[in-house]
C-alpha positions in Angstrom: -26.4 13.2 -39.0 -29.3 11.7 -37.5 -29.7 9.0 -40.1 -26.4 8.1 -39.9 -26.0 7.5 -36.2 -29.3 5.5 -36.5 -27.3 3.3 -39.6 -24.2 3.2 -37.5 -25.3 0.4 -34.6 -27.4 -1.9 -37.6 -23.9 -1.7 -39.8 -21.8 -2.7 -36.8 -24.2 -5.5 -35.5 -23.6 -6.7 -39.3 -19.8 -6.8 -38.9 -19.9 -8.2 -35.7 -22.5 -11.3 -36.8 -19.9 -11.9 -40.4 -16.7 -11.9 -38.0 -19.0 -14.5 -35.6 -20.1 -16.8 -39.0 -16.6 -17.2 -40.0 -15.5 -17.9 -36.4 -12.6 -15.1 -35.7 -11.6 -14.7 -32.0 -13.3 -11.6 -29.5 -10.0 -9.9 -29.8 -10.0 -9.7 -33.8 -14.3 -8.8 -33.6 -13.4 -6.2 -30.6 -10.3 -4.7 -32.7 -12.5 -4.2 -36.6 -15.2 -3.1 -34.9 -13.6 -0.3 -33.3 -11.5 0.5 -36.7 -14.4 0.7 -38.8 -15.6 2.9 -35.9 -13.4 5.4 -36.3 -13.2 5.4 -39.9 -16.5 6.5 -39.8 -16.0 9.1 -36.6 -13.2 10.1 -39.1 -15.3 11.6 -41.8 -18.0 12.9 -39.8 -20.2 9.9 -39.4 -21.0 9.7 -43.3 -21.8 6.3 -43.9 -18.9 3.7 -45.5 -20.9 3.4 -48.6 -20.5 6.9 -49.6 -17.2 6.6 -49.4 -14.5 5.1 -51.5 -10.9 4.0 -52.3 -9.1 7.1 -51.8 -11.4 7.9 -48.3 -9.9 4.8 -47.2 -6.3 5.5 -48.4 -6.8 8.5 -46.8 -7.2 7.5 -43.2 -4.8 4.9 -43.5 -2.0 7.6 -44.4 -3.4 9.8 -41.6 -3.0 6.8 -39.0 0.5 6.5 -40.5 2.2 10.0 -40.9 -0.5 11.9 -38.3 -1.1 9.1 -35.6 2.6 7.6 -36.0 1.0 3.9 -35.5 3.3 1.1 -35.8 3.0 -0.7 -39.3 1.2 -3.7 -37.3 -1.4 -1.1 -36.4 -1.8 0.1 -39.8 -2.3 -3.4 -41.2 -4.9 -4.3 -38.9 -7.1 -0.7 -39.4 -6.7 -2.0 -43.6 -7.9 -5.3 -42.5 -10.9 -4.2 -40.5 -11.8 -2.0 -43.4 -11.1 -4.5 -46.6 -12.9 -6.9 -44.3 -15.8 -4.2 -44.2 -16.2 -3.5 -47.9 -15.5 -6.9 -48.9 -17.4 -9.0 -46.2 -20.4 -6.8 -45.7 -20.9 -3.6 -47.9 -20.0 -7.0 -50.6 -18.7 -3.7 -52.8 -15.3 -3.8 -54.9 -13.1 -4.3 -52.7 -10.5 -0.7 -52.5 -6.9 -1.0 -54.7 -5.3 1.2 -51.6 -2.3 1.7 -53.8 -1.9 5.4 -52.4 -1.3 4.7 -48.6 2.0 6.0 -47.4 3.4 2.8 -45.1 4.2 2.9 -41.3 7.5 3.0 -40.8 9.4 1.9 -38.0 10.3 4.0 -35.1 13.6 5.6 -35.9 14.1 6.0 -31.5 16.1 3.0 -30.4 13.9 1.5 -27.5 15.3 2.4 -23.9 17.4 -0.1 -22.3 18.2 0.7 -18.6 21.0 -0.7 -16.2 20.8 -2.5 -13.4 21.7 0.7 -11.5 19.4 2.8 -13.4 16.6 0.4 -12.6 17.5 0.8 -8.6 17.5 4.7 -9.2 14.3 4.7 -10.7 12.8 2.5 -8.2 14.1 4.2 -5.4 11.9 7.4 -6.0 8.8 5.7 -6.0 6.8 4.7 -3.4 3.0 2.9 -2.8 1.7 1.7 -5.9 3.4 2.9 -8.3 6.5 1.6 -6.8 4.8 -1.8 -7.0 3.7 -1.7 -10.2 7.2 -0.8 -11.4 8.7 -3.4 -9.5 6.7 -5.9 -11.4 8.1 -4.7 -14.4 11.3 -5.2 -14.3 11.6 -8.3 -11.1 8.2 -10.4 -12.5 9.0 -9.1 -16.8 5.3 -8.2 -16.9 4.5 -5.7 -19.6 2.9 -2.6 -18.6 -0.5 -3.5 -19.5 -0.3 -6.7 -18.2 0.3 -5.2 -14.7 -1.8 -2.8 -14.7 -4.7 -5.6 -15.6 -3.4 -8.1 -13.2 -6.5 -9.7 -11.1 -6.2 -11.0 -7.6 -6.9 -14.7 -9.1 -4.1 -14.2 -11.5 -1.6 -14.8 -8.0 -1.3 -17.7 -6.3 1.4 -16.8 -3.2 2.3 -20.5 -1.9 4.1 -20.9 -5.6 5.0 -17.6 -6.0 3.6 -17.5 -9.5 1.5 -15.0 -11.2 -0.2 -16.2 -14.2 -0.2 -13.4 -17.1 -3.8 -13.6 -19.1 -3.8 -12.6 -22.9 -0.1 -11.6 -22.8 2.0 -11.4 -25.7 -0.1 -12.7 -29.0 -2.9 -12.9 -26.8 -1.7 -16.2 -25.1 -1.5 -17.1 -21.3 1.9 -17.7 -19.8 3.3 -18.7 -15.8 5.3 -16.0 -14.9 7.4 -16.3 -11.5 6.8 -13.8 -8.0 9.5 -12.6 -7.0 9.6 -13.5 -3.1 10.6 -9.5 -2.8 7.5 -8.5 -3.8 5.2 -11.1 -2.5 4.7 -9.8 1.2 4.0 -5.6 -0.7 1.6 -7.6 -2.9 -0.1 -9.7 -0.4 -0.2 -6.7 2.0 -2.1 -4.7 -1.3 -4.7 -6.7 -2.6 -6.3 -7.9 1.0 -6.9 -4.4 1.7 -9.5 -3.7 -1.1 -10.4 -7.5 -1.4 -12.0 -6.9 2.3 -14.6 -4.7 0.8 -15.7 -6.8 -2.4 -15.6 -10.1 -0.1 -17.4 -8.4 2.8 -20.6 -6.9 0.7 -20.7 -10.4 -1.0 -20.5 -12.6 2.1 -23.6 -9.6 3.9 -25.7 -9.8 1.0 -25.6 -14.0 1.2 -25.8 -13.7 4.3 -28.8 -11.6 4.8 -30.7 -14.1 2.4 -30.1 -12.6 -0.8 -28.8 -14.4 -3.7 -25.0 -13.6 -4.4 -23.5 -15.6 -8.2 -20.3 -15.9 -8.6 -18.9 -13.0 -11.3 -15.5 -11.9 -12.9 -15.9 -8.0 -12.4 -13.5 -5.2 -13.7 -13.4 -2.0 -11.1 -12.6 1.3 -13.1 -12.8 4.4 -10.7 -11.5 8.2 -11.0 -12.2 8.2 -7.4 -8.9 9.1 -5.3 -8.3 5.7 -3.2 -7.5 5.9 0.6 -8.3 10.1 0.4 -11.5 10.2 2.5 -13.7 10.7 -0.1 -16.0 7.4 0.4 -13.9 5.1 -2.0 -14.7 2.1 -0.2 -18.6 2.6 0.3 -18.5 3.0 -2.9 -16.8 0.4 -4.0 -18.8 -1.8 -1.7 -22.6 -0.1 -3.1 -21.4 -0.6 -6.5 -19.9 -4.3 -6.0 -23.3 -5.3 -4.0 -25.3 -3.7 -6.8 -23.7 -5.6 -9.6 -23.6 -8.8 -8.2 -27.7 -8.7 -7.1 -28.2 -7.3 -10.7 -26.0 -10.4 -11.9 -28.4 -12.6 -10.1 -31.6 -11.1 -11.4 -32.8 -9.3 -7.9 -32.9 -5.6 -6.7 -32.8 -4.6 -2.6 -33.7 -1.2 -1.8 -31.4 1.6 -1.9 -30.9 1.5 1.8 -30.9 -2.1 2.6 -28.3 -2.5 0.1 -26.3 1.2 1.9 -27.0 -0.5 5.6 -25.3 -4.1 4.1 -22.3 -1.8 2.8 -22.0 -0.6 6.5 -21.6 -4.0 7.8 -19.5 -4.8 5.8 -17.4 -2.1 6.8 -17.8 -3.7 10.3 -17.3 -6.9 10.0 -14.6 -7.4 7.1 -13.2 -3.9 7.1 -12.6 -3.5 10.6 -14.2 -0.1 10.8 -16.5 1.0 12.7 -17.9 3.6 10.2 -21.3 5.3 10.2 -23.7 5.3 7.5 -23.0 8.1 5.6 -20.9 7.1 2.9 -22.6 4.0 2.0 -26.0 6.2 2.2 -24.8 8.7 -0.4 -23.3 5.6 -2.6 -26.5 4.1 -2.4 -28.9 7.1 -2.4 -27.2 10.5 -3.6 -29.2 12.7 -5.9 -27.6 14.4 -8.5 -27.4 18.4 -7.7 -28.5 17.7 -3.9 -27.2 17.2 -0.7 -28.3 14.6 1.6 -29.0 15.6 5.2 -29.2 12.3 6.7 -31.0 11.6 10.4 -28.7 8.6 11.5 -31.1 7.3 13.9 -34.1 7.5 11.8 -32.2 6.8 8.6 -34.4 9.6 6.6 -32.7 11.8 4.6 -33.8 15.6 2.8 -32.4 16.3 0.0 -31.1 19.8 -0.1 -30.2 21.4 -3.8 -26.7 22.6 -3.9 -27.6 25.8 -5.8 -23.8 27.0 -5.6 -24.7 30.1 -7.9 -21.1 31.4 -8.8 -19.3 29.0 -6.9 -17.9 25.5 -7.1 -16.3 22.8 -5.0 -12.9 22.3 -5.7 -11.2 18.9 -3.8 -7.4 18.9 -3.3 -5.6 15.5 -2.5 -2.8 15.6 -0.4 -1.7 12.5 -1.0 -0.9 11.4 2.4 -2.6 8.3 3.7 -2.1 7.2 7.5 -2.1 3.7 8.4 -3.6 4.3 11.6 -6.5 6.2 10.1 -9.0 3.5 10.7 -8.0 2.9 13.9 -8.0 6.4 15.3 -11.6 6.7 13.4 -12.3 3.8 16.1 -10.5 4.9 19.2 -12.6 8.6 18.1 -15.8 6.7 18.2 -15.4 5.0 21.8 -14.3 8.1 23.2 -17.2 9.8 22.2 -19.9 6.4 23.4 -17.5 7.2 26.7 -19.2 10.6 27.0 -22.8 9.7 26.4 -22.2 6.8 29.3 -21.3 9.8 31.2 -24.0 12.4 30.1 -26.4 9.8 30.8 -25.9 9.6 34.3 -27.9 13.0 34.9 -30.0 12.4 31.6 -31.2 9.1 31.0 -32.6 10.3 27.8 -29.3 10.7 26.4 -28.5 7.9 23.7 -26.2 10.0 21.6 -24.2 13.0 21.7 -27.2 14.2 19.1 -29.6 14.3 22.1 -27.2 16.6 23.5 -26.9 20.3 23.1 -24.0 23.1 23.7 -25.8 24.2 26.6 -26.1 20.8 28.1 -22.4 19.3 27.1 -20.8 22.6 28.8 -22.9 22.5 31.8 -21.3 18.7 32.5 -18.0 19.5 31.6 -16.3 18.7 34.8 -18.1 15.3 34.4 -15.7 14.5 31.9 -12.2 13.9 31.2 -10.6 16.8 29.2 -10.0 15.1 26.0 -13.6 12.8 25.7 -14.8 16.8 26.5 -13.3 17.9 23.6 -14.3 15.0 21.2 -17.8 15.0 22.7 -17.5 19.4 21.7 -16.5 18.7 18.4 -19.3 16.2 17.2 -22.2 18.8 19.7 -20.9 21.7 17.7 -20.6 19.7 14.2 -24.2 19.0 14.2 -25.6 22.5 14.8 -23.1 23.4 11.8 -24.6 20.7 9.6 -27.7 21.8 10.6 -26.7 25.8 9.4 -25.3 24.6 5.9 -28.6 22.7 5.0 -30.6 26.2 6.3 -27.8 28.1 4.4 -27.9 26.0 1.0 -31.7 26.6 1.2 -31.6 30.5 0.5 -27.7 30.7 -1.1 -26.0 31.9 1.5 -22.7 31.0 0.3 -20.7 33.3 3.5 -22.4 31.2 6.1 -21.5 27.6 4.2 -17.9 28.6 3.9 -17.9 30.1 7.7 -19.2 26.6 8.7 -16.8 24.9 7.0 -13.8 26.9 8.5 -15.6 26.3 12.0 -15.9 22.4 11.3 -11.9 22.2 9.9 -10.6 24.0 13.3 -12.9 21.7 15.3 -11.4 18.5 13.6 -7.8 20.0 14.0 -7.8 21.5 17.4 -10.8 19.1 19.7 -10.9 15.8 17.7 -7.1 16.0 16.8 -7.2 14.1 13.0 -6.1 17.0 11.0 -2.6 16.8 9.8 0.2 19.7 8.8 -0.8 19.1 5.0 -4.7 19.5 5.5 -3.6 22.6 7.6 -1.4 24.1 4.6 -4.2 23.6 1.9 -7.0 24.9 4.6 -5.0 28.0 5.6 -3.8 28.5 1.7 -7.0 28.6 0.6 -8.6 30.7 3.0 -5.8 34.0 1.9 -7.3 33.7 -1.4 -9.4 35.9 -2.9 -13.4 34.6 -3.6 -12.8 32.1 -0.9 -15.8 31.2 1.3 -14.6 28.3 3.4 -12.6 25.0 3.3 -11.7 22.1 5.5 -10.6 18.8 5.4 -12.8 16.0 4.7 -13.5 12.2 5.7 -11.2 10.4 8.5 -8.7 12.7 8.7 -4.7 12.6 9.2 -4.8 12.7 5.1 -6.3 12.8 2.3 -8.4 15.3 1.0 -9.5 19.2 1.6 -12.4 20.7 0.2 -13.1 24.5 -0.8 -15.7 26.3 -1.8 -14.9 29.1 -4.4 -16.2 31.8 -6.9 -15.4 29.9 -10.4 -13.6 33.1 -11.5 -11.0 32.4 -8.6 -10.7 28.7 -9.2 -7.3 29.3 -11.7 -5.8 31.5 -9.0 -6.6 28.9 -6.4 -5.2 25.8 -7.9 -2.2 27.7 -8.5 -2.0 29.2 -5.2 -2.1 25.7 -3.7 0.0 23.7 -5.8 2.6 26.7 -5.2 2.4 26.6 -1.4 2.5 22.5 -1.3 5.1 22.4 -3.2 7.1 24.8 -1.7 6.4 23.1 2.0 6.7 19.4 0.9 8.3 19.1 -2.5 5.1 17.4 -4.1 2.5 18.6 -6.0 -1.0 18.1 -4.9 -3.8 16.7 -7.1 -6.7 19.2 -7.6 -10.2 18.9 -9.3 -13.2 20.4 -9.6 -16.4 18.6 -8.4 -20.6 18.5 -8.0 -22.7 16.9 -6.2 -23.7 13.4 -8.3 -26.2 10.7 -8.2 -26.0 7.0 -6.2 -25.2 4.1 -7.9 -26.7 3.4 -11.2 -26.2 0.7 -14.3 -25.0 2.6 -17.5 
């Protein structure tokens, strides 16, 4: 097996420099290599010249009667693989008079009214809405939406131009003006982050070149999970790579941040962009924000695991009330300062301190300044609990922090609530509580792994029941930074 896979990358650089001497298109070198790929996958890796005629009859048929491809597909795999024997094995090329033939889909293809279309549309919402839309109002192809590029639009004359569409050829395809104010409100609001990092890093002196990139994330978007620090570390990351420089993990997590700033609009700290930029797998960071020095702590969960459930619900005013949070809290250091002039933050403050001034301050910049006084003593716990395994003391912090965020900094929502209090009645529970921004998103819970099947179904039950939707649910660790594969 060993020889084979060490064969497989010198046969397949051979295919791909006979396709490049006789000038065939990307698409056709692309499509044989991955044929003759999985011919060979097919029979366990043995090598193409131990195998004959009826081996490649064989696959052929399995495409057709077990795979059910489309006689097009079926042509091309025998193409890629006649092209293999006869090209560059330069062996008898196979008879293949034994394949059974692809036969065309006996299902008539799906023709829906125009009232059938406005039924359909009218149960979707966000993206998928939009992506449906430009089905059947711009006749894009499913693919072809899904790949659409911000470039490929051009707004003043309403036209979106369709790359390799049918038989791989460009076309002009009209916007309708319906959906040109949902798609120009769409793209902006991840564009800000790819632009910002870009126009930062230039900015700061470092050399930025021009790229086409392709973004591919299993990350929930707009769920408080970090999406756009990521999104920015990775995007500043491949373009200094592109321009044959590196930046240090942090100046490159710091530039993310200002980006944030200045292009996002939010006023965000550094811990996202730090833990893009700097995260170690199996470890979490606890970061000093003044300092910017960080101890990794290994997440030694023993039994347990992290499970993350998405609510699905996104807020609009998310960012802002992240912001409005903020200057309420700078309001109460101003204040605190008065009496201590060695107050710079709310971390130079204690418990003792903050509820000692608390008729200094208005109610609610009280309760915000509580909630952040309180959430760094917790964070402070969980690192001295993750160090010896004390599992009860993580999950009682995490309760402590959720009813903090919920009842003194007021961003919890009644769906974070559901999934918090849901998870909590289960059994081999320790603790859970929403995570990022707030008024959405995501909850996290830490569990025994022999409960995780009871919990899943315990909160997809209870979500559903309360808001008709199911919630998505996963499993997680604690990964690594950024990093070229």
């Amino acid at each position: 097996m060993n020889a084979i896979q060490s064969q497989a990358p010198k046969l397949l650089d051979q295919v791909r420099g006979k396709i490049r001497l006789k000038h065939y298109s990307i698409r056709t070198e692309q499509a044989y290599v991955d044929w003759i790929k999985r011919f060979i996958l097919h029979f366990g890796k043995r090598h193409p010249r131990e195998l004959g005629a009826a081996d490649v009859e064989a696959f052929l048929t399995h495409l057709a009667v077990a795979g059910n491809v489309a006689a097009s597909t079926q042509n091309q795999a025998k193409s890629a693989l006649l092209f293999l024997y006869r090209e560059v094995l330069e062996t008898e090329r196979p008879g293949l008079d034994n394949v059974e033939r692809a036969r065309a889909p006996k299902r008539l293809p799906v023709v829906l009214t125009r009232d059938e279309v406005h039924a359909v549309l009218s149960r979707l919402t966000g993206t998928h809405w939009l992506i449906a839309s430009l089905l059947y109002g711009a006749g894009l192809r499913i693919m072809e939406a899904l790949r659409l590029r911000v470039k490929d639009v051009d707004f003043a004359r309403k036209e979106i131009l369709v790359r390799d569409g049918k038989g791989f050829k460009d076309r002009v395809t009209m916007l309708p003006a319906a959906l040109a104010a949902p798609l120009d409100h769409r793209l902006p609001h991840w564009m800000e982050y790819v632009v910002g990092i870009a126009r930062v890093l230039a900015a700061r002196g470092h050399p930025v070149v021009g790229a086409d990139l392709a973004v591919r994330t299993d990350l929930p978007i707009g769920a408080g999970l970090g999406s756009s620090a990521a999104l920015e570390v990775a995007v500043g990351h491949a373009l200094l790579a592109l321009a044959g420089t590196r930046v240090a993990p942090l100046e490159l997590a710091l530039a993310a941040q200002a980006a944030e700033h200045e292009y996002a609009g939010t006023r965000c700290g550094i811990m996202d962009p730090y833990v893009a930029a700097l995260g170690r797998e199996g470890h979490a960071l606890l970061i000093d924000c003044r300092s910017l020095e960080a101890t990794a702590t290994p997440t030694e969960l023993g039994p347990a695991t992290l499970v993350v459930c998405n609510s699905w619900v996104t807020h609009e005013l998310a960012a802002a009330t992240y912001n409005d949070r903020r200057a309420e809290c700078e309001r109460g250091v101003a204040l605190l300062a008065r009496g201590d002039a060695r107050v710079r933050a709310l971390r130079d403050v204690s418990v003792e301190q903050l509820d000692a001034h608390r008729a200094d301050l208005p109610e609610v910049t009280y309760r915000r300044c509580r909630h952040v006084v309180h959430e760094n003593a917790r964070t402070l716990a969980v690192a001295a609990a993750l160090r010896i395994g004390d599992l009860a003391e993580v999950g009682r912090c995490m309760l402590a922090s959720h009813v903090s965020l919920r009842d003194d900094y007021e961003v919890s929502a009644p769906e974070l609530d559901l999934l918090v209090d849901t998870a909590q009645a289960q059994p081999g529970v320790h603790g859970a509580r929403l995570i990022g921004r707030g008024l959405g998103g995501c909850t996290v819970t830490l569990v025994e792994r022999d409960a995780v099947a009871d919990l899943t179904r315990a909160l997809a039950a209870g979500f559903r029941g309360r808001f008709g939707r199911s919630p998505e649910i996963f499993v997680t660790r604690a990964a690594g930074g950024v990093r070229e594969d």
